[in-house]
N, C-alpha and C positions, 0 to 999 in steps of 0.2 A: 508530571502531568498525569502521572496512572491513580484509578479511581481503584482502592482498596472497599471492596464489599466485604460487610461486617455479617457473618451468620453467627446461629449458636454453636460456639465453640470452633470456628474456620474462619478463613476470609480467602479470597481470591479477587486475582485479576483477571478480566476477560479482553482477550484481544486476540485479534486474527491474524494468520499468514496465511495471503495469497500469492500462489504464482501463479501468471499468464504466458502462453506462448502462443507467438504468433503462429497465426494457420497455416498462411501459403510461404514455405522457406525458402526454399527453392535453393536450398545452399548459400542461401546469399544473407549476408548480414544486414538485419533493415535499421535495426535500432540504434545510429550511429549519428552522431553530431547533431544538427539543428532537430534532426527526427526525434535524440534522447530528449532535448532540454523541452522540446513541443509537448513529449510525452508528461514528464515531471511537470510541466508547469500547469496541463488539463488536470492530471491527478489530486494536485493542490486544490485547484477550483474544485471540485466534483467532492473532494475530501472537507472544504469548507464550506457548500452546501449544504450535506449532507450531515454538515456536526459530526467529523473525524479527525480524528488525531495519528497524521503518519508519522509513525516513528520511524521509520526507516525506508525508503523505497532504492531499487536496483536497478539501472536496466543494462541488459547482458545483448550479445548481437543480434536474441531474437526470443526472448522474452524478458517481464518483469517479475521483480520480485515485490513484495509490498509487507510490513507488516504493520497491522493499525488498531487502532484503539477506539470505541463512541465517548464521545465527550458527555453528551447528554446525559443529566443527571437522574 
């Protein structure tokens, strides 16, 4: 699904890693069961709004990892 941009004499792909961590921790693990799948499933929505392509997403007990791609041509 990766879009190869053509220059003179290069090409590259553009795509982003983001991580988020959540704010208030409190030591406590918030990212955990119905919270991960809630997470991953807005992400999706927001990424097919948006015209993105997640290649990968993480979630760890108190933050995400993402990395993505723009589809748009």
């Amino acid at each position: 699904m990766s879009r190869i941009c053509y220059e003179r004499g290069y090409f590259y792909i553009i795509q982003y890693h983001i991580v988020r961590y959540v704010v208030y921790r409190h030591d406590n693990h918030i990212l955990i069961r119905q919270v991960d799948k809630y997470v991953k499933d807005l992400l999706n929505l927001i990424a097919d709004d948006k015209a993105l392509y997640i290649l990968d997403v993480e979630t760890h007990n108190d933050y995400v990892h993402l990395q993505i791609e723009n589809t748009d041509e």
